[in-house]
N, C-alpha and C positions, 0 to 999 in steps of 0.2 A: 544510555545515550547511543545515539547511530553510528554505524561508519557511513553513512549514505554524506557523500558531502555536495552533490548537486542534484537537485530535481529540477527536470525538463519537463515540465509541464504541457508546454507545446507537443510535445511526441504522443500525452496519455489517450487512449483510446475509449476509458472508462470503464474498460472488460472486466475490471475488481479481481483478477487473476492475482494479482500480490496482498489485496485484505484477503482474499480466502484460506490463500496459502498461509499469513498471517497468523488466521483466526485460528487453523488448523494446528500447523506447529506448536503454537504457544499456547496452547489449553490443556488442562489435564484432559479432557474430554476424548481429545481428536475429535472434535467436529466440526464441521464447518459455519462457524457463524460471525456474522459481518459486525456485530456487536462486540464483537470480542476482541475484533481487528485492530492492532497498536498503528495501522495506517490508515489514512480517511481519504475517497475521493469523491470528489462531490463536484456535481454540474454547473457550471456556472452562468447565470442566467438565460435556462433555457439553449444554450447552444452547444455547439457540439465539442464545446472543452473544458477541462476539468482543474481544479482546484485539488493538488496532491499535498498532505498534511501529516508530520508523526504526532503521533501521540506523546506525552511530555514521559509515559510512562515505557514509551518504547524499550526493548532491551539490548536493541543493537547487534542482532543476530545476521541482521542481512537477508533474509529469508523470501522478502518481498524483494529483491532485487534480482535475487534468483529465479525466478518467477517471472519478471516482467521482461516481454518479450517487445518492448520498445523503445527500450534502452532510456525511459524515465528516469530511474532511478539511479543510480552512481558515484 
């Protein structure tokens, strides 16, 4: 589970800077892949704001918050 206790959705840019970061940390691999990413951002219809989402398996590292440089996340 998170410490993220609010997501400002309004703020997200969509840059995928916090699933990369995400994907990266929490893989054995170190690699960067957006499949792997315990956060999801997604477009929402066509315009230019985004739907920010944890994954139920997140492990609450905080790792995407570190990373997000729009203060989304918090």
């Amino acid at each position: 589970m998170s410490g993220i206790g609010v997501i400002k959705e309004e703020n997200c840019s969509g840059c995928l800077r916090c699933a990369l970061a995400c994907s990266f940390f929490n893989s054995l691999e170190r690699e960067f892949n957006l499949s792997q990413s315990k956060i999801k951002i997604e477009r929402k219809n066509g315009q230019n704001s985004f739907k920010v989402s944890l994954q139920e398996d997140c492990t609450g590292c905080d790792i995407c918050q570190d990373y997000c440089h729009y203060g989304v996340l918090g």
